[in-house]
C-alpha positions in Angstrom: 88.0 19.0 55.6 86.0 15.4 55.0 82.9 17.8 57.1 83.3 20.7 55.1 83.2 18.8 52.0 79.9 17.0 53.5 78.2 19.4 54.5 78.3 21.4 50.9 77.7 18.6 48.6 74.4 17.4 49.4 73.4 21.2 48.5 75.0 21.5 45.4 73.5 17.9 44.3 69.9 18.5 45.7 70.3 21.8 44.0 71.0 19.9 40.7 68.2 17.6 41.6 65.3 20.1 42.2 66.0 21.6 38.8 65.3 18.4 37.0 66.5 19.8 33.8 69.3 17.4 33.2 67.1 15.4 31.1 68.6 13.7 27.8 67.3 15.0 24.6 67.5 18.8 25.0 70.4 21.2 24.4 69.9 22.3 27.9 70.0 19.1 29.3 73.1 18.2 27.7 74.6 21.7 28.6 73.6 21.0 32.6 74.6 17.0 31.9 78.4 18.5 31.5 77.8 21.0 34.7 77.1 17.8 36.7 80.2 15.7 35.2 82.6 18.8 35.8 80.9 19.4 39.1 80.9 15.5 40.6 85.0 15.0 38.6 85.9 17.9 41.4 84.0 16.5 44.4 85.2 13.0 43.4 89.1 14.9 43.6 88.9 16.1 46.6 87.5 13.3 48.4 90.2 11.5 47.3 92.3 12.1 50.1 89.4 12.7 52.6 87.7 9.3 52.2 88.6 5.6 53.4 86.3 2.6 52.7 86.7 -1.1 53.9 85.2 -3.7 52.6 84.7 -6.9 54.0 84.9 -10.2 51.8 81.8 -13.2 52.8 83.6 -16.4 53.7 82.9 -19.1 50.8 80.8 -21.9 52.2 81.2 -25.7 51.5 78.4 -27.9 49.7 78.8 -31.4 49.0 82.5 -31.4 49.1 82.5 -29.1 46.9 83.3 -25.4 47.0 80.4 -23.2 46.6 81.3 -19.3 44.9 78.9 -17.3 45.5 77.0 -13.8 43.8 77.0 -11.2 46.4 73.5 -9.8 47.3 71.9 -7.2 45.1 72.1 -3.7 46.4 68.7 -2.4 45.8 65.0 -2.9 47.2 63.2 -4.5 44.0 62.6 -8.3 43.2 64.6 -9.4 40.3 63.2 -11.0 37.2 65.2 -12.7 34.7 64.2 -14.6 30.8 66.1 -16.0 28.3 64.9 -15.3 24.9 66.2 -17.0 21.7 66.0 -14.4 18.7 66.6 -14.9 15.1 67.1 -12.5 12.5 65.5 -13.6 9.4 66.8 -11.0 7.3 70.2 -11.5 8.4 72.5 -14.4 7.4 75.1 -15.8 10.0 78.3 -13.8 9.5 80.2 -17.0 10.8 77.9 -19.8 9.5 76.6 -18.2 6.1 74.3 -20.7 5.4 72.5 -20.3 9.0 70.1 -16.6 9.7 71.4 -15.3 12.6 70.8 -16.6 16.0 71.4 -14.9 19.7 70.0 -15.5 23.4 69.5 -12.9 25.2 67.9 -12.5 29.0 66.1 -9.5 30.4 66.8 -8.5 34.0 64.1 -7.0 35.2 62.3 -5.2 38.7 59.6 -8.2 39.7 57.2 -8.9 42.1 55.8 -12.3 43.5 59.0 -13.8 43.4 58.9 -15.6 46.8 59.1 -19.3 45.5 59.7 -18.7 41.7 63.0 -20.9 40.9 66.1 -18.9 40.5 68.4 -19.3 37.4 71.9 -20.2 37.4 74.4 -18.2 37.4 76.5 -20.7 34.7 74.1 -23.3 33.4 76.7 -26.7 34.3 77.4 -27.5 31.0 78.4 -23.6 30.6 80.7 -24.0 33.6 82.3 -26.8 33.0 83.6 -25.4 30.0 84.4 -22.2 31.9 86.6 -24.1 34.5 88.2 -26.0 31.8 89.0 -22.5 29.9 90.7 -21.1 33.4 93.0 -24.0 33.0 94.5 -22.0 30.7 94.7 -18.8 32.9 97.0 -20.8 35.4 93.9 -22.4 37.3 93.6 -26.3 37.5 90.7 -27.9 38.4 92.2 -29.3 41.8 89.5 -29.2 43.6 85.3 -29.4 43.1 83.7 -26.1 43.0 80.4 -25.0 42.2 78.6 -21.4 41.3 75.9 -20.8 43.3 73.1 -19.6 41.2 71.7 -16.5 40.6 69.2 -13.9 42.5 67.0 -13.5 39.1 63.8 -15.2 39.5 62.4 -17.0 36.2 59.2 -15.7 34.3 58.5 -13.7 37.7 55.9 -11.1 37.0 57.3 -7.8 36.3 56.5 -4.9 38.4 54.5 -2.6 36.8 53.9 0.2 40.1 57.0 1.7 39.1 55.7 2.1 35.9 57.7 2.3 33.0 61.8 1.5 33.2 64.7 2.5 31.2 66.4 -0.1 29.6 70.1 -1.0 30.1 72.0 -3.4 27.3 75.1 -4.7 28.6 77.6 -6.2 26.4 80.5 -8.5 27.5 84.1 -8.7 26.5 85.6 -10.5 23.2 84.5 -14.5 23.6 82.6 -14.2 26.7 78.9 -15.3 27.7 76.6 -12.7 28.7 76.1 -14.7 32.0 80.1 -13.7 33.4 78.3 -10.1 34.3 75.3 -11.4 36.3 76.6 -10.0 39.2 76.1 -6.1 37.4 72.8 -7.5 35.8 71.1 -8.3 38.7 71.8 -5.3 40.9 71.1 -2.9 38.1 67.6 -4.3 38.2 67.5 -4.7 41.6 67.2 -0.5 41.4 64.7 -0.2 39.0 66.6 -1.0 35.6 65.8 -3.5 33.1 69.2 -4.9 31.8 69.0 -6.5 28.8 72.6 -8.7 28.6 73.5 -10.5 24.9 75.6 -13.8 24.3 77.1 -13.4 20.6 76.5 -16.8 18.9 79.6 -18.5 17.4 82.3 -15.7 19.3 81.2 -16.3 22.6 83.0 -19.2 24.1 79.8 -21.3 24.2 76.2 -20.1 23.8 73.3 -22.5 24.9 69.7 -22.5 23.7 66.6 -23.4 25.0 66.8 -26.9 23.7 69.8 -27.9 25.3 72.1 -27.6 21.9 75.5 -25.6 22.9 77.0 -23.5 19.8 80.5 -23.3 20.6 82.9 -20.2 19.0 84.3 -20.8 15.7 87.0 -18.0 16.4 90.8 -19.9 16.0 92.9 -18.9 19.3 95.0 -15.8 19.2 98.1 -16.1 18.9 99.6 -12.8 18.9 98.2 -9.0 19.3 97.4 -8.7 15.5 95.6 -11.7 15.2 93.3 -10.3 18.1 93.4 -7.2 16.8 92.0 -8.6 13.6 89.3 -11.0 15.5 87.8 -7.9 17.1 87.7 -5.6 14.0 86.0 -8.8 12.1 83.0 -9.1 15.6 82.3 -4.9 15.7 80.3 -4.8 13.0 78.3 -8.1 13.9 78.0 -7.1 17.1 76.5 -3.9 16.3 74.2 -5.0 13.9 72.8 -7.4 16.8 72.8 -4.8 18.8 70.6 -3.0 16.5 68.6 -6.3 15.8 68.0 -6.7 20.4 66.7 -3.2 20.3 64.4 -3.8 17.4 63.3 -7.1 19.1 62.8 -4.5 22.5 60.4 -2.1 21.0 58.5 -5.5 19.6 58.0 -6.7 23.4 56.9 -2.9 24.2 54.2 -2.8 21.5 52.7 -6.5 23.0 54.8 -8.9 20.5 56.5 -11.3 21.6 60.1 -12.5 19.1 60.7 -15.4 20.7 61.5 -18.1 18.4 60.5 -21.3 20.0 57.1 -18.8 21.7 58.3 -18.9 25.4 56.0 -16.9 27.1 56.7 -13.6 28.2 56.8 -12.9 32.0 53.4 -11.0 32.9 53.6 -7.5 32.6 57.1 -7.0 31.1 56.1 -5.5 27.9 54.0 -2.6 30.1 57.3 -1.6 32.0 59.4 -1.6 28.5 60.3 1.9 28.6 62.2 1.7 25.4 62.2 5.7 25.2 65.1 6.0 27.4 68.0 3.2 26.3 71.7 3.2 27.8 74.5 0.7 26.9 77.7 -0.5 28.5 79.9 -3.1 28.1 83.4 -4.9 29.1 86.3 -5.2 26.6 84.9 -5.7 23.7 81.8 -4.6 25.1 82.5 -1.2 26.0 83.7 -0.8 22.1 80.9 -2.1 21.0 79.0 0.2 23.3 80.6 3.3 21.8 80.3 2.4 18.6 76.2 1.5 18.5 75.6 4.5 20.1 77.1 6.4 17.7 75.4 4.2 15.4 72.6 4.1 16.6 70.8 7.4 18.2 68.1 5.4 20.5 71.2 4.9 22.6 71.1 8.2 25.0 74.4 7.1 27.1 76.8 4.4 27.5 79.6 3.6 29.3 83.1 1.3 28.7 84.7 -0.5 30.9 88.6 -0.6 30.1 87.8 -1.7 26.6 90.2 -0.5 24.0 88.1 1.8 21.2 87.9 1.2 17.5 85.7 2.1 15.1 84.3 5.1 13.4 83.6 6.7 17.0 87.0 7.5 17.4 87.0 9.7 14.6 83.7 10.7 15.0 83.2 10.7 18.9 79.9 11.4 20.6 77.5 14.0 21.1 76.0 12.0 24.4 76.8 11.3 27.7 79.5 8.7 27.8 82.0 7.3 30.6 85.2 5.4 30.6 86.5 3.5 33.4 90.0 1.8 33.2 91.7 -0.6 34.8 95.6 0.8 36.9 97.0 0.4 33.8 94.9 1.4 31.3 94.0 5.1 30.4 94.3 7.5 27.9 97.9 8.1 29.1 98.5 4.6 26.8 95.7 4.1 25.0 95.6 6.4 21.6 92.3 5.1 20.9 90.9 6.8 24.0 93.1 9.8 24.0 91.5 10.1 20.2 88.2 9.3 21.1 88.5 11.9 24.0 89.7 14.4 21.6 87.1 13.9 19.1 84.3 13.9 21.5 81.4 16.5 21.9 79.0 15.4 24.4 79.5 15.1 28.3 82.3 12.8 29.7 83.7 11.0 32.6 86.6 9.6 32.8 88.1 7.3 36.0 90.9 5.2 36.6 90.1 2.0 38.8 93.4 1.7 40.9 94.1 -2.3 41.8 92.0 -3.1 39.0 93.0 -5.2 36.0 91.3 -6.0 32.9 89.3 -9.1 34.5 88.2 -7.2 37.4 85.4 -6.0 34.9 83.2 -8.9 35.2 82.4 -11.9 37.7 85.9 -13.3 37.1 87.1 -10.9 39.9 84.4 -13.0 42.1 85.4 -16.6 40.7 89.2 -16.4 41.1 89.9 -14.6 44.5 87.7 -17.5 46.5 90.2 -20.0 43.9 93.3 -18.6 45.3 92.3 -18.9 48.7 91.4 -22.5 48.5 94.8 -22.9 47.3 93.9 -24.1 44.0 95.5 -21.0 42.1 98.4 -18.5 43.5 97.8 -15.3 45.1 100.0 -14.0 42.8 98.1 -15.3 39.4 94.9 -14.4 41.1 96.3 -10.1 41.2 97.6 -10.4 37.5 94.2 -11.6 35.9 91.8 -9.7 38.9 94.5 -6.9 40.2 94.8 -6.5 44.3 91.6 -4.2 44.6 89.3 -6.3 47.2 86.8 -8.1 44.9 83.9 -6.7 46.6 84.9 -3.5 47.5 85.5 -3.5 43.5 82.2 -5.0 42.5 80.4 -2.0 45.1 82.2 0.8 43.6 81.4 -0.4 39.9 77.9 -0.7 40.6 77.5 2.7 42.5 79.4 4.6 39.9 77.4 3.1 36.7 73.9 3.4 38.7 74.3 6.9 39.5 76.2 7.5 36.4 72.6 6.0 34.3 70.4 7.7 37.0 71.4 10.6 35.4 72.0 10.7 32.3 68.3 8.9 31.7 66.7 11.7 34.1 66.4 9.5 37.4 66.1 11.7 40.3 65.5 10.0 43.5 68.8 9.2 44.8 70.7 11.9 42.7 71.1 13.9 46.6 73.2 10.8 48.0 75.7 11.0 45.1 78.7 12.6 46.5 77.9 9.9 49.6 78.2 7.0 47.8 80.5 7.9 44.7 83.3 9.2 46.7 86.4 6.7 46.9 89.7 7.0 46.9 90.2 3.7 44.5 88.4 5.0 41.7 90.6 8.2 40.4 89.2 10.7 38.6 91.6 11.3 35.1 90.6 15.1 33.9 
């Protein structure tokens, strides 16, 4: 059955491939957009039972007596590029700090060349991750013993690699509180195939943002207490989030036209602005930031596609729904068997959908906390058990792999990528991640 099933689906992808008429934008694209979706949902069924992966987890090396977590490897073939800009919005005073405009850092991910001896960033500048390891104290996970993050595979400033020529553009937003930097590991690979990623920290919600001169501007947000006081914190950051949203892709099509918005001038890697395709845009986002991904497309029409990763749904998109291509991913528990605002949203929606369930997965397995707490529990320094409620029992890795394969193929087509549109069934087909009709 498994050779029956792989000898047919090349055809029908190439098939879908040759026609190239899946591009976003046209009624018939959108038309041939849900053919694909309903086409790949039944593939990805019957593989289900067919298909068996095993991953295998890298063993954690030690560094200075300390314990050294680090990113897996990219997938893809490109050098990575990474900058941190600082952007202010002059026309917009701080929802949090009215007497301040408003402030964010962003960094650009991007396909590079030249990198061989260009310094790497961190993954969690070490002010940043102290503050992070203090904050898992609270999630059950002392800090018993010295560990480190290794840093990232992002070069600084690298020159951007214009023989591709131009790239779509990928925004990424995290979950409620959370630095832009706990999704590297997504970031990175994304532009390791050709994407540039662009990934936002939201000043005074995130947990800590740090700018360029060292100054840390921690989150004003009280803690939660109960489910209507976070229920009420994420209604209040929406709107602001969107609105930056809006204000990053403003700032993009700045770069694109040979500006540069940088407030304190840091110069522009070489070449990025040429490779600023800011024609074709996607979105996606964790918690929070799948919500917020939604609801700036709808928004927001220079969003073609976007994706959310187990993030509960609010907003005027759930009324209103999409008339794009737009995914949902959830976590074992989460789905629209329990969550009214996706069964709504689904309801409501017009454009082409896909809908998966992650089995083993929990909420935090949606960012580079599944990486950061397994390696924890098997140093002893957490329990097994407290590492499978906050990251689920899903292999880390084999998580992390299916994640990126299904949101890379997912963007290759929706912003008219070809090239490795044939392999889909190949590398999309897995048991752990459940198709939901």
């Amino acid at each position: 059955m498994a050779a029956a099933h792989a000898a047919v689906q090349p055809q029908i992808w190439a098939k879908l491939w040759r026609s190239k008429a899946c591009t976003v934008g046209t009624g018939e694209g959108i038309i041939l957009l849900g053919r694909i979706f309903r086409c790949l949902s039944v593939l990805l069924m019957l593989a289900f039972a067919t298909v068996d992966v095993v991953a295998q987890a890298e063993p954690v090396p030690a560094h200075q007596n300390s314990m050294v977590i680090a990113l897996p490897e990219p997938t893809g073939t490109e050098g990575i590029g990474v900058v941190d800009l600082h952007l202010v919005d002059a026309s917009r005073h701080d929802p949090y700090i009215p007497d301040r405009l408003r402030e964010l850092m962003i960094s650009i991910w991007y396909p590079a060349i030249d990198v061989a001896g260009v310094p790497v960033r961190s993954w969690l500048a070490p002010d940043l991750a102290r503050m992070y390891a203090e904050g898992l104290i609270h999630y059950g996970i002392p800090m018993a013993v010295p560990w480190i993050l290794a840093p990232s595979h992002g070069h600084v400033d690298a020159p951007a690699d214009v023989a591709g020529g131009g790239r779509p553009v990928m925004l990424f937003s995290p979950g409620l509180s959370m630095p832009r930097e706990l999704s590297t590991a997504q970031a990175e690979d994304l532009a390791s195939h050709g994407f540039i990623v662009v990934t936002s920290s939201y000043t005074y919600e995130t947990f800590a943002t740090q700018f360029p001169d060292g100054r840390i501007e921690k989150s004003v947000l009280p803690p939660a207490t109960d489910r209507d006081q976070t229920k009420a914190q994420v209604a209040s950051a929406l709107p602001i989030r969107v609105a930056d949203t809006r204000f990053v892709l403003d700032k993009l099509a700045d770069i694109a036209a040979g500006d540069n918005p940088d407030a304190d001038r840091h110069p522009l890697p070489d070449n990025l602005a040429r490779i600023l395709d800011v024609s074709k845009v996607a979105m996606f986002g964790h918690s929070l930031g799948g919500t917020t991904a939604a609801q700036s497309m709808h928004d927001d029409r220079r969003i073609l596609a976007g994706a959310n990763l187990d993030g509960v749904l609010s907003g005027s998109v759930v009324i209103d729904g999409l008339d794009r291509p737009f995914m949902l991913v959830g976590a074992e528990n989460h789905g629209r068997d329990n969550d009214p605002t996706w069964q709504q949203f689904r309801a409501n929606d017009h454009g082409p959908k896909l809908d998966f369930r992650l089995d083993g997965a929990q909420h935090l397995s949606f960012c580079d906390n599944q990486l950061i707490v397994p390696p924890l529990a098997a140093a002893g320094i957490t329990s097994s058990e407290n590492a499978a409620q906050l990251v689920g029992t899903i292999d880390p890795r084999d998580s992390l792999d299916l994640q990126r394969g299904y949101l890379r193929t997912f963007f290759d087509t929706t912003l008219g990528r070809y090239d490795d549109l044939p392999q889909a069934p190949v590398t999309l087909l897995h048991p752990e991640m459940v198709p939901v009709p």
